[in-house]
C-alpha positions, 0 to 999 in steps of 0.5 A: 239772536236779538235781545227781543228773542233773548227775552222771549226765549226767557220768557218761554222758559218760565212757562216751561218751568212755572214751579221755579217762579213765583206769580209776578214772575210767570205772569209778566212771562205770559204777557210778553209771550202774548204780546210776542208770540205768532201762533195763535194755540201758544197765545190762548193757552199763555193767555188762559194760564195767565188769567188763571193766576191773576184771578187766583190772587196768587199760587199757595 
């Protein structure tokens, strides 16, 4: 496996388990699995879940 696919892997495993992360953390997930991502139903709601956090100014 490549390291691109390491970190996208990683990257999907925060999302899978957002509560263990804090926003930074859950936020760069998002972008990198915008960024890198094929399927277009994954990149939406990775990109919904993002703009949700960063308008929030963080989880409580």
């Amino acid at each position: 496996m490549t390291e691109g696919a390491d970190q996208l892997w990683y990257a999907r495993a925060v999302l899978a388990d957002i509560a263990a992360h804090d926003d930074a953390v859950v936020i760069a997930a998002c972008r990198l699995v915008e960024a890198s991502t094929t399927d277009s139903t994954e990149q939406a709601d990775t990109a919904q879940l993002r703009e949700r956090l960063e308008g929030a100014g963080g989880r409580t």
